[in-house]
LOGUFI-48110 format. One line per 5 residues: number of its first residue (from 1); their letters; for each residue z, x, y of N, C-alpha, C. Coordinates in nm, 2 decimals. Atoms other than C-alpha are relative to their C-alpha. Last residue first. Layout:
N
NUM) a) Z:X:Y:Z:X:Y:Z:X:Y | ...
% end
This chain:
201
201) xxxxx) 0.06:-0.05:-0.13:-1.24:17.46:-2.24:0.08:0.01:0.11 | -0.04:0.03:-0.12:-1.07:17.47:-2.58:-0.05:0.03:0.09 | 0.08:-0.05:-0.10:-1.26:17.45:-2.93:0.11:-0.02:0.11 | 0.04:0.10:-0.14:-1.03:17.38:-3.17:-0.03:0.08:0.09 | -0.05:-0.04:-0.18:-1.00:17.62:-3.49:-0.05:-0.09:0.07
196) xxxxx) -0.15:0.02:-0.07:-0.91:17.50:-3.83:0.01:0.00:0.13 | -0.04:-0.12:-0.07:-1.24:17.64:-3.97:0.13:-0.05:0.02 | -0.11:-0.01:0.09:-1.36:17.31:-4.17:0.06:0.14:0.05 | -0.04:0.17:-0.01:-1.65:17.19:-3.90:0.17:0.02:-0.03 | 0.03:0.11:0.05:-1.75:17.59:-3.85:0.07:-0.14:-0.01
191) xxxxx) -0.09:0.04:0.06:-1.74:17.78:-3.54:-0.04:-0.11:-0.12 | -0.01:0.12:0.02:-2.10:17.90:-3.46:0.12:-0.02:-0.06 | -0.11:0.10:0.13:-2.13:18.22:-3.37:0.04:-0.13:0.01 | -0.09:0.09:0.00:-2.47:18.40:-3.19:0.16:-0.08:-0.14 | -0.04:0.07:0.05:-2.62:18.74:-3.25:0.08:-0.14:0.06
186) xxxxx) -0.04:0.05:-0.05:-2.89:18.95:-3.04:0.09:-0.09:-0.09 | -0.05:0.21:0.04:-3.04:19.20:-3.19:0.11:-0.05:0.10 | -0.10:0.02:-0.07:-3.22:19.62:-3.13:0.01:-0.20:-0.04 | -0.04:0.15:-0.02:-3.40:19.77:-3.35:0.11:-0.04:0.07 | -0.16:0.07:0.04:-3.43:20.15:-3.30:-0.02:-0.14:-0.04
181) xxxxx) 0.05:0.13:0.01:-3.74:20.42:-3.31:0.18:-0.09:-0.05 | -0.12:0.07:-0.01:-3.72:20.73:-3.15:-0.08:-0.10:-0.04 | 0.01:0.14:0.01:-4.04:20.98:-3.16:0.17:-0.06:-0.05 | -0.04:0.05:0.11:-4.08:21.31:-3.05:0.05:-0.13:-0.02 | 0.07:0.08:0.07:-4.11:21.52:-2.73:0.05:-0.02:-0.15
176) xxxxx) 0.03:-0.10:0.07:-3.83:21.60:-2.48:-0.09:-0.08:-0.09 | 0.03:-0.14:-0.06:-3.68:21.44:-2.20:-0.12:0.08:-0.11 | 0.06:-0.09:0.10:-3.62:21.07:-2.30:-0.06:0.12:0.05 | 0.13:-0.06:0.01:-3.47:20.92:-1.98:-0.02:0.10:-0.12 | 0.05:-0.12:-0.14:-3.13:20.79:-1.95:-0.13:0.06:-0.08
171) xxxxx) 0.03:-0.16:0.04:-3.04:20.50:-2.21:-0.07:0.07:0.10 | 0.14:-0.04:0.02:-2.87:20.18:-2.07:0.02:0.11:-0.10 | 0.02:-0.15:0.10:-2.53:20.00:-2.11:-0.18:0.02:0.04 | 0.13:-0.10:0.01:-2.38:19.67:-2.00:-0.04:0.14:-0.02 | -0.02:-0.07:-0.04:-2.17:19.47:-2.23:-0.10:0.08:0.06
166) xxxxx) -0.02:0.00:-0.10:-2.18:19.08:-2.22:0.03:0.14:0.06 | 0.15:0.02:-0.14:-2.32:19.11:-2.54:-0.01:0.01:0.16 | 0.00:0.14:-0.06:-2.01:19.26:-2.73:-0.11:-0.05:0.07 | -0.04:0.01:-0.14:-2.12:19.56:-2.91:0.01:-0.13:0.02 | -0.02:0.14:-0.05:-2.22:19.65:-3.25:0.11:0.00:0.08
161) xxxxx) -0.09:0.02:-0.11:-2.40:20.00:-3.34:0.04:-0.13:0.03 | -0.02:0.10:-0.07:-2.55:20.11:-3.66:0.11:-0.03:0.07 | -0.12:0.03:-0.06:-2.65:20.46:-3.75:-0.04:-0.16:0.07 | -0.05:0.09:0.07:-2.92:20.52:-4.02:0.13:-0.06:0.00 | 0.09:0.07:0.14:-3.09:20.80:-3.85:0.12:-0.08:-0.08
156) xxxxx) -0.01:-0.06:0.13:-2.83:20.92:-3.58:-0.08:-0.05:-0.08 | 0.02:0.05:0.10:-2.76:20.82:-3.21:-0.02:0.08:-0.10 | 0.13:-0.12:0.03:-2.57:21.02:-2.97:-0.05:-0.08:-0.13 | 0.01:0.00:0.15:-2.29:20.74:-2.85:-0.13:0.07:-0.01 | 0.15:0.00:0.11:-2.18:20.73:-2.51:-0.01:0.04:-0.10
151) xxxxx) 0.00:-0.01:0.12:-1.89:20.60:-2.30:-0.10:0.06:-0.06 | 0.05:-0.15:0.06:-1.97:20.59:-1.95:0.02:0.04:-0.15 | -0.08:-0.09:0.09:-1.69:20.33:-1.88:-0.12:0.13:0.02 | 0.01:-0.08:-0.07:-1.92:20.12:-1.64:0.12:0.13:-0.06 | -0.01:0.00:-0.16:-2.13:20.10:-1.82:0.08:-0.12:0.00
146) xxxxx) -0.10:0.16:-0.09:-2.18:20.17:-2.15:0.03:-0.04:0.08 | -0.08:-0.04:-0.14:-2.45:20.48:-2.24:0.05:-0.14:-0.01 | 0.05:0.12:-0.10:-2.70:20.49:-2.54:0.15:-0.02:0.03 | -0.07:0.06:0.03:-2.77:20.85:-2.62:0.03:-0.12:0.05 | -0.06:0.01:-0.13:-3.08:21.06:-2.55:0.08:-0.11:-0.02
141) xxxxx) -0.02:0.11:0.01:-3.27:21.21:-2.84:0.12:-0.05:0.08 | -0.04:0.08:-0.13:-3.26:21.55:-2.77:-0.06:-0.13:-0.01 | -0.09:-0.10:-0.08:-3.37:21.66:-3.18:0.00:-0.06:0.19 | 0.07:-0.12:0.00:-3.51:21.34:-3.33:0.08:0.10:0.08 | -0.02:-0.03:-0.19:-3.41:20.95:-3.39:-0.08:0.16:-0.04
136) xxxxx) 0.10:-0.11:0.00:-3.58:20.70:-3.67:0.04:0.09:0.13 | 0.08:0.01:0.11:-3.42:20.39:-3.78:-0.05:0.15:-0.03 | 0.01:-0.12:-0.03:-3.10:20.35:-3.56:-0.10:0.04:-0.11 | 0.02:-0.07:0.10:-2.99:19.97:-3.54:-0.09:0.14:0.02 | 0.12:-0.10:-0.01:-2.89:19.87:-3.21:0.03:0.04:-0.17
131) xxxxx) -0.01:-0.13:0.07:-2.66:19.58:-3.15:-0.10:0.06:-0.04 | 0.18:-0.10:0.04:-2.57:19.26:-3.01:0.04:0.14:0.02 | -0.01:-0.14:0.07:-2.29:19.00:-3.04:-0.12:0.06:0.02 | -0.12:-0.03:0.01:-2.18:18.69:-2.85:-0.02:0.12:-0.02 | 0.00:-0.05:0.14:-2.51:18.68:-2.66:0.15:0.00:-0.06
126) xxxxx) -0.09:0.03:0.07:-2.46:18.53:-2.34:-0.01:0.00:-0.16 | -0.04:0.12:-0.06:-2.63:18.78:-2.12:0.10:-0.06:-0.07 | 0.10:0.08:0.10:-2.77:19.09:-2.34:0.07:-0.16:0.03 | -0.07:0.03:0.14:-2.66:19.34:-2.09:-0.06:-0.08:-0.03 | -0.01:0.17:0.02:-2.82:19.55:-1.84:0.06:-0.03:-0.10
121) xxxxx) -0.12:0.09:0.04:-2.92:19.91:-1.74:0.01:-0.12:0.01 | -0.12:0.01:-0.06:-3.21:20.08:-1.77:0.09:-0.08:-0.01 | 0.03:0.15:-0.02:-3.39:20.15:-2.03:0.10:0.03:0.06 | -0.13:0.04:-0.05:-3.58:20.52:-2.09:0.04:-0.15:-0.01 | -0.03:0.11:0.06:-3.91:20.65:-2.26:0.16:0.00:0.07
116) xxxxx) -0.04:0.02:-0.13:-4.03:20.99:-2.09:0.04:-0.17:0.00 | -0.05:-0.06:-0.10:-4.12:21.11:-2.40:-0.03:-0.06:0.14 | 0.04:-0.11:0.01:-4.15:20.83:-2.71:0.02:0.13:0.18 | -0.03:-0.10:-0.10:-3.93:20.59:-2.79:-0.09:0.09:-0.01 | 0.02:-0.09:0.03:-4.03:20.28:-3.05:0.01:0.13:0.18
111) xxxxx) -0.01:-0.05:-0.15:-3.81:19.95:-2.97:-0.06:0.15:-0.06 | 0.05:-0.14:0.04:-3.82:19.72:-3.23:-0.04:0.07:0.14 | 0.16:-0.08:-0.06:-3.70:19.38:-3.13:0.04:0.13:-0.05 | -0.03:-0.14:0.04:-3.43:19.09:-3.26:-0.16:0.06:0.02 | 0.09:-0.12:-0.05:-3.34:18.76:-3.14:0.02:0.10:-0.04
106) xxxxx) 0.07:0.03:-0.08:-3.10:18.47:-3.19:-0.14:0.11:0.06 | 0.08:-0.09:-0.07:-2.98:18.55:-3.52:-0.08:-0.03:0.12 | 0.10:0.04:-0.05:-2.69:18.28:-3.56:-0.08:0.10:0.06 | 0.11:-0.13:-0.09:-2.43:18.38:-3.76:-0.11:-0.10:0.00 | 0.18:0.03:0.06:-2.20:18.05:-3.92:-0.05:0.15:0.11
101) xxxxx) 0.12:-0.02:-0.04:-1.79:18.15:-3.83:-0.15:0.01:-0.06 | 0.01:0.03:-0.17:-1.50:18.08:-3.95:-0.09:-0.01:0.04 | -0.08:0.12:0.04:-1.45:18.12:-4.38:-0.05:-0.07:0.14 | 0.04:0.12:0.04:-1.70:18.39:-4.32:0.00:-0.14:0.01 | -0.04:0.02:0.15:-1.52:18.62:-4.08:-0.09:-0.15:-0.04
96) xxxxx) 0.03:0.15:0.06:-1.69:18.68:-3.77:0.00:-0.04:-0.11 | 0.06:0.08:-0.11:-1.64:19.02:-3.60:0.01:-0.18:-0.03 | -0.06:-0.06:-0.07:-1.52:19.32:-3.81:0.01:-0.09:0.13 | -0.16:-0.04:0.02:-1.60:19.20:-4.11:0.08:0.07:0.14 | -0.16:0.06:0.07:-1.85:18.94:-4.06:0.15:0.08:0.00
91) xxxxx) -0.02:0.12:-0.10:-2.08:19.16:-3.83:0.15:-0.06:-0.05 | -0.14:-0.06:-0.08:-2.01:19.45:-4.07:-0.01:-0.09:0.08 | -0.07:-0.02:0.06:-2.24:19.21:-4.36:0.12:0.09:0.09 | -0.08:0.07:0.00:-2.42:19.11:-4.13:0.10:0.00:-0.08 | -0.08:0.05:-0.11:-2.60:19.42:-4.10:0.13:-0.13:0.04
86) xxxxx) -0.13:-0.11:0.01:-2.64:19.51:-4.46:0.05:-0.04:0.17 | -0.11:0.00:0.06:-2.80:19.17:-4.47:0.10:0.06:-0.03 | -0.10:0.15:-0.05:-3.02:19.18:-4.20:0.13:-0.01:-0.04 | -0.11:0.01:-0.12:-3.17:19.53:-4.32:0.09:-0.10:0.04 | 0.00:-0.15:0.02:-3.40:19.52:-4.68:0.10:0.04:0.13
81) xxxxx) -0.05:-0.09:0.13:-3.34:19.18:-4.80:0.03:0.17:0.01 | -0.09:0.05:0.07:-3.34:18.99:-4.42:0.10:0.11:-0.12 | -0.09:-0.10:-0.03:-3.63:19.20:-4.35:0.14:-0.05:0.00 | -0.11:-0.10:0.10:-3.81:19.08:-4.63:0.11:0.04:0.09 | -0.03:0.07:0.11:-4.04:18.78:-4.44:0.09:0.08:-0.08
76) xxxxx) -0.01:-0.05:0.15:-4.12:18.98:-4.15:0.09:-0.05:-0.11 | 0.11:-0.03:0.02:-4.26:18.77:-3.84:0.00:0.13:-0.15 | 0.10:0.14:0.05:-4.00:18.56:-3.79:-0.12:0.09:-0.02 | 0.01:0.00:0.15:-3.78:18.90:-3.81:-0.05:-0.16:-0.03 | 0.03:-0.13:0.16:-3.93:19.05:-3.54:0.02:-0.06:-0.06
71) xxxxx) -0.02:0.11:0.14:-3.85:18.72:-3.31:-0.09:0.08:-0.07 | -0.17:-0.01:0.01:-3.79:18.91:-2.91:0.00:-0.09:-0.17 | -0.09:0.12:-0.04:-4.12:19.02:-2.87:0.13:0.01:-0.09 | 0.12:0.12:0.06:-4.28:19.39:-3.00:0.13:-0.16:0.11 | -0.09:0.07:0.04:-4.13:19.72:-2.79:-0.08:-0.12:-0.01
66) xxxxx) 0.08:0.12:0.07:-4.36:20.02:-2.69:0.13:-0.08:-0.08 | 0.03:0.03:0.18:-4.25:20.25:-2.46:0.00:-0.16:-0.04 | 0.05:-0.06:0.09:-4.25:20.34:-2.10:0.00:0.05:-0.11 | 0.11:-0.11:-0.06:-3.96:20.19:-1.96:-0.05:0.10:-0.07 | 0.04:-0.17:0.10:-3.74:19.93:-2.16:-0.16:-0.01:0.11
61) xxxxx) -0.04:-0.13:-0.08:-3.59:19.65:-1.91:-0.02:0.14:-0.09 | -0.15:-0.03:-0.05:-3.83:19.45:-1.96:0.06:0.09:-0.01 | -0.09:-0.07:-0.10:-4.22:19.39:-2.03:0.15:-0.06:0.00 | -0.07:0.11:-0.11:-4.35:19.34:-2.37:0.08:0.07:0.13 | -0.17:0.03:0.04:-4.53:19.62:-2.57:0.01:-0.14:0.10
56) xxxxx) -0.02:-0.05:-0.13:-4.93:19.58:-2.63:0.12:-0.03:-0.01 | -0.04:-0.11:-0.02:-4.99:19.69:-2.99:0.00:0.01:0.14 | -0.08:0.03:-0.16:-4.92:19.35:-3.14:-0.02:0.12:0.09 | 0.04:0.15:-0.01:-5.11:19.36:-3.52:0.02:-0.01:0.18 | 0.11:-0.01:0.01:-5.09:19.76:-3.54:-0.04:-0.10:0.04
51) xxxxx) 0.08:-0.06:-0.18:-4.72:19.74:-3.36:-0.12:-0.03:-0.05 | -0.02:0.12:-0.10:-4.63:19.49:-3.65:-0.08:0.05:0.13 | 0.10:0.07:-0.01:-4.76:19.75:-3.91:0.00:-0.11:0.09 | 0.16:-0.04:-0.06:-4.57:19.99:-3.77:-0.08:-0.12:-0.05 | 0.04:-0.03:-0.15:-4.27:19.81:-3.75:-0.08:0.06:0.04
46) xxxxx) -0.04:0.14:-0.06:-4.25:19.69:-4.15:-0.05:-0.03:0.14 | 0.13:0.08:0.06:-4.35:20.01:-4.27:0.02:-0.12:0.07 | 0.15:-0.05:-0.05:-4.07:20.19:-4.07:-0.15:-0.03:-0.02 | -0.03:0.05:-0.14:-3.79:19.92:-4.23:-0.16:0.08:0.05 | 0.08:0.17:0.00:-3.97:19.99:-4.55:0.00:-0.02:0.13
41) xxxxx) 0.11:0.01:0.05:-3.90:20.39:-4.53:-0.05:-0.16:0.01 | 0.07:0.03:-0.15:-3.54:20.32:-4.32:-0.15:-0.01:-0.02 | 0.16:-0.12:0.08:-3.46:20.25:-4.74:-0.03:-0.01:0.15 | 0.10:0.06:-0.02:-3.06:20.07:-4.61:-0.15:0.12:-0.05 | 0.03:0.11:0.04:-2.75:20.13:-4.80:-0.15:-0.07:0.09
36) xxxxx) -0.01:0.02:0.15:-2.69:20.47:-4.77:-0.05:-0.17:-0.06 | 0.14:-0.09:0.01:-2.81:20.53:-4.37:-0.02:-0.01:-0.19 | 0.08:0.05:0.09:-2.55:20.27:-4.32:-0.09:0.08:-0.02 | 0.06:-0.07:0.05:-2.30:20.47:-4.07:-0.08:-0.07:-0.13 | 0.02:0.02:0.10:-2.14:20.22:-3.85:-0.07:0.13:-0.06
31) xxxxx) 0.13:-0.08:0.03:-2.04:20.24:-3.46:0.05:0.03:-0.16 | 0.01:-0.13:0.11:-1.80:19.99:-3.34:-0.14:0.03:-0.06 | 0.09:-0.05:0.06:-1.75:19.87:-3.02:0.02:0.08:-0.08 | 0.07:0.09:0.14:-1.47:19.60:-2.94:-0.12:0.08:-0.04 | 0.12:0.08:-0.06:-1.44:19.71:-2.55:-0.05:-0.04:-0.16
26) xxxxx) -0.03:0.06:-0.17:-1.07:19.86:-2.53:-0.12:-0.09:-0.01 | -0.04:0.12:0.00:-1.14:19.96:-2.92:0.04:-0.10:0.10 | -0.09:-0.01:-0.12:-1.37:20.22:-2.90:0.03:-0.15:0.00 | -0.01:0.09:-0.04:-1.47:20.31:-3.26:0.08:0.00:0.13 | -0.03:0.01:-0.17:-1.64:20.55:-3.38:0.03:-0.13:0.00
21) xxxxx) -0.01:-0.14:-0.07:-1.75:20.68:-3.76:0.06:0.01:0.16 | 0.03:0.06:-0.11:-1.68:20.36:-3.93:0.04:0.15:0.09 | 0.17:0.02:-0.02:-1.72:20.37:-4.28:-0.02:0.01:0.11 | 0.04:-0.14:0.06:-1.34:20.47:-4.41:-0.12:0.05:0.10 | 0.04:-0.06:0.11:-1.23:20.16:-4.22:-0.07:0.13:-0.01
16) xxxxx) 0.15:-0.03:-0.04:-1.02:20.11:-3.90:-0.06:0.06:-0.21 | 0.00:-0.15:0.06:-0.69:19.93:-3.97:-0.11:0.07:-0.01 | 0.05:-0.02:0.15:-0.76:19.59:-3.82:0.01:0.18:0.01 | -0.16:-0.01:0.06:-0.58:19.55:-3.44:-0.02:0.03:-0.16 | -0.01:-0.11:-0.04:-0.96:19.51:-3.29:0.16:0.05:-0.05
11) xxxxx) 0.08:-0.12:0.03:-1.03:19.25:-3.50:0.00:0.17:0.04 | -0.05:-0.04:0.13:-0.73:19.08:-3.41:-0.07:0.05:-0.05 | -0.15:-0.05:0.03:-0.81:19.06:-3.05:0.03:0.03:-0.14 | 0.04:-0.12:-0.09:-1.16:18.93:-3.11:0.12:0.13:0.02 | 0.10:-0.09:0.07:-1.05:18.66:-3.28:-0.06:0.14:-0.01
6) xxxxx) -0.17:-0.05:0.07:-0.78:18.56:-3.02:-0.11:0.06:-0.12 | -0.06:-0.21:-0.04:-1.12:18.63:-2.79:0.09:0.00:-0.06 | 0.04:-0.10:0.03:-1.26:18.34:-2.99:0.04:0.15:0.03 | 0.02:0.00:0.17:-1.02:18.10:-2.99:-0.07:0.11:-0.02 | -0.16:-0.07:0.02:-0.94:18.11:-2.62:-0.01:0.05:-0.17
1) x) 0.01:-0.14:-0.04:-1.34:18.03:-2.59:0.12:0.08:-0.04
% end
């Protein structure tokens, strides 16, 4: 564990890049702008056709809206080529350099918002990393909150967020009509064999 938060530590000490519209560095969250490297057109094909197959949501802590199980991308064979990979790609650099660390997607859900859509608060347990991708937002579109900081971030079409898991955070009640759609993941890291680093408990 000492290994990772020194990891952790030095990521937040990196010179902030061009790409990175927000960063609060007391809690390790940085907010991305990808709207250039991903087509949200596929991604949106992708998650309606899943709601068509699945269109009852799952219960937790999202209120009144529609969210598929926790293994979207077992069930879409591209989304790897068309999202995953621009996502992992700031994972690594800001989080879990190659040489170091294997990514382990442990979960990922589509979360469509419509009015009076909320989630309360919670975190993502022992996740190391999780994060909201931003597919589809709309005028008052209701920002997602950190707790107990208050922090919040106003989402954006083709904004991605990555957070520690252990951090908690909701969204306050969708007020107004029109549609939100996000992905939301869970990552694990795997130190590797040839890394150098010793585990310490």
């Amino acid at each position: 564990m000492n290994s990772f938060l020194t990891k952790l530590k030095e990521s937040q000490q990196r010179e902030p890049a061009l790409h990175i519209i927000d960063t609060v560095k007391k809690n390790n969250i940085y907010t991305i702008d990808i709207s250039s490297q991903v087509n949200n057109s596929q991604v949106l094909d992708r998650i309606y056709e899943y709601k068509d197959k699945f269109p009852i949501s799952r219960t937790s802590s999202i209120e009144n809206a529609w969210h598929s199980d926790y293994f979207f991308h077992n069930h879409v064979p591209d989304l790897d080529v068309i999202l995953l990979n621009t996502i992992e790609k700031y994972i690594r650099e800001f989080y879990a350099p190659k040489n170091t660390y294997d990514l382990i997607l442990l979960s990922s859900w589509p979360i469509i918002y419509q009015k009076g859509s909320h989630v309360n608060r919670h975190n993502h347990g022992v996740s190391a990393l999780s994060g909201v991708y931003y597919v589809q937002t709309g005028t008052g579109s209701q920002p997602l909150v950190f707790s107990p900081s208050e922090h919040t971030i106003h989402p954006k079409e083709g904004m991605l967020v990555l957070f520690p898991g252990d951090l908690y955070h909701y969204v306050p009640v969708q007020k107004v009509e029109g549609t939100r759609i996000s992905i939301a993941f869970n990552y694990a890291f795997n130190i590797k064999l040839n890394s150098g680093i010793v585990n310490r408990h």
